[in-house]
C-alpha positions as CSV (number, residue, x, y, z in Angstrom):
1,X,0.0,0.0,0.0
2,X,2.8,2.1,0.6
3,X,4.4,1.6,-2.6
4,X,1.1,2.9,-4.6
5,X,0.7,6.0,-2.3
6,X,4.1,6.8,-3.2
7,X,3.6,5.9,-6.6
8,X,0.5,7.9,-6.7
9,X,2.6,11.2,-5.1
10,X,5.2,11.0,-7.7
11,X,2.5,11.1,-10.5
12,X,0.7,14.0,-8.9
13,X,4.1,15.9,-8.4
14,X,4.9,15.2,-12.1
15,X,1.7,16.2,-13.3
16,X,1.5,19.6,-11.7
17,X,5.0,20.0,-12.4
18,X,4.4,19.4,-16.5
19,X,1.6,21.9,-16.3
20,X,4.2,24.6,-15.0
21,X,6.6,24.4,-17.4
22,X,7.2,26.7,-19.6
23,X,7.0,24.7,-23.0
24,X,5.0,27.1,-25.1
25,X,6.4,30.4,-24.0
26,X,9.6,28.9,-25.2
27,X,8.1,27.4,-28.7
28,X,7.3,31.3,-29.0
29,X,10.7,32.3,-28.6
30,X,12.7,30.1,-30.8
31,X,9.5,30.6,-33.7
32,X,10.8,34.3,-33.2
33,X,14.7,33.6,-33.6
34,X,16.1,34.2,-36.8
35,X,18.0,31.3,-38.2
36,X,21.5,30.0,-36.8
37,X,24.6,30.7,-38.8
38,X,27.0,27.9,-39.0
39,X,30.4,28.2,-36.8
40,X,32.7,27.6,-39.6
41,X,33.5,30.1,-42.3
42,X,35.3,29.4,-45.5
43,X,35.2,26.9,-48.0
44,X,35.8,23.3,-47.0
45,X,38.9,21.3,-48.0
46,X,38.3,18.6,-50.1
47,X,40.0,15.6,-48.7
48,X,41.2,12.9,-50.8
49,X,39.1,9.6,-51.3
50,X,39.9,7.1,-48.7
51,X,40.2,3.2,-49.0
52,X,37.8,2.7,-46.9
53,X,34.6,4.2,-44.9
54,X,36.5,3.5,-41.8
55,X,39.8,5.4,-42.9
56,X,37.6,8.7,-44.3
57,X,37.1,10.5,-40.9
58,X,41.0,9.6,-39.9
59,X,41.8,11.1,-43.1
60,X,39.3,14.2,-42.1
61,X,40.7,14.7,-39.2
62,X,44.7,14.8,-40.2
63,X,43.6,17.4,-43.0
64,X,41.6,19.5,-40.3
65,X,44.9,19.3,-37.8
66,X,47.0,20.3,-40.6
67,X,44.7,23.3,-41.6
68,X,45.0,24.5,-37.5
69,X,49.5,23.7,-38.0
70,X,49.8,26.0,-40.6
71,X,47.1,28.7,-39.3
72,X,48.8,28.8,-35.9
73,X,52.3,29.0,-37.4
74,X,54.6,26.3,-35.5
75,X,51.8,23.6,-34.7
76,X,51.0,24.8,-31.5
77,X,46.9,24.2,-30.3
């Protein structure tokens, strides 16, 4: 008996606590955003063809760390 009162507690908690939040004032807000610029500018490198699907984001990821080298100068992060 315990374990349903508690149950039933914990679903009345819930409930009032889903009728508080604040799901549509929020819906407003992001309706009202304009839309999100990506973080990267530029032109992306075009990286060679890999062997394999498993070798492609390696591949990406040694072209993107030689991109940062030669922007910071002596290959510091």
């Amino acid at each position: 008996m315990r374990y349903l009162a508690l149950l039933a507690v914990v679903a009345v908690i819930y409930f009032v606590l889903a009728r508080r939040s604040p799901v549509t004032e929020v819906k407003e807000a992001m309706a009202q955003t304009a839309e999100v610029q990506p973080l990267t500018q530029g032109s992306r490198d075009v990286v060679p063809a890999a062997s394999s699907s498993l070798k492609r984001p390696i591949d990406r990821t040694h072209a993107v760390l030689d991109q940062v080298k030669t922007r910071n100068g002596g290959g510091e992060f």
